[in-house]
N, C-alpha and C positions, 0 to 999 in steps of 0.2 A: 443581534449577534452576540451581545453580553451573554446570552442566557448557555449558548448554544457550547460556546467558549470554557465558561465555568463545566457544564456537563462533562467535555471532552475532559479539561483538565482533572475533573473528579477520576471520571474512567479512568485517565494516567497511571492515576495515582495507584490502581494496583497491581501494575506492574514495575518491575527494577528495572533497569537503564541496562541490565545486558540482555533482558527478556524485550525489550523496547527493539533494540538493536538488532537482535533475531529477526523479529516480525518486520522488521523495516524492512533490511536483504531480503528477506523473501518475496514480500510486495515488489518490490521494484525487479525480481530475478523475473519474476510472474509477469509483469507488466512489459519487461522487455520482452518475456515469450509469446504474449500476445500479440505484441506490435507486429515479431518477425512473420507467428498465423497469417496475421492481416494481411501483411504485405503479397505473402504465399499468395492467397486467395486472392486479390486483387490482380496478380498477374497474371492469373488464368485468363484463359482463353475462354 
């Protein structure tokens, strides 16, 4: 897990903390639209 860890924080590092912040909302705006998909489709008939 150490190795895995380091990689990611290297990746970090080339982005700034309001570019970070972006891709975060997005991810999560994304993940909620997914969820609601799912749900959609689960309640078909």
């Amino acid at each position: 897990m150490g190795e895995t860890v380091a990689e990611t924080e290297e990746q970090l590092k080339k982005y700034a903390t309001l570019d970070l912040r972006l891709i975060l909302g997005f991810l999560r705006d994304q993940v909620e639209l997914q969820r609601r998909h799912a749900d959609r489709i689960r309640e078909r008939p």
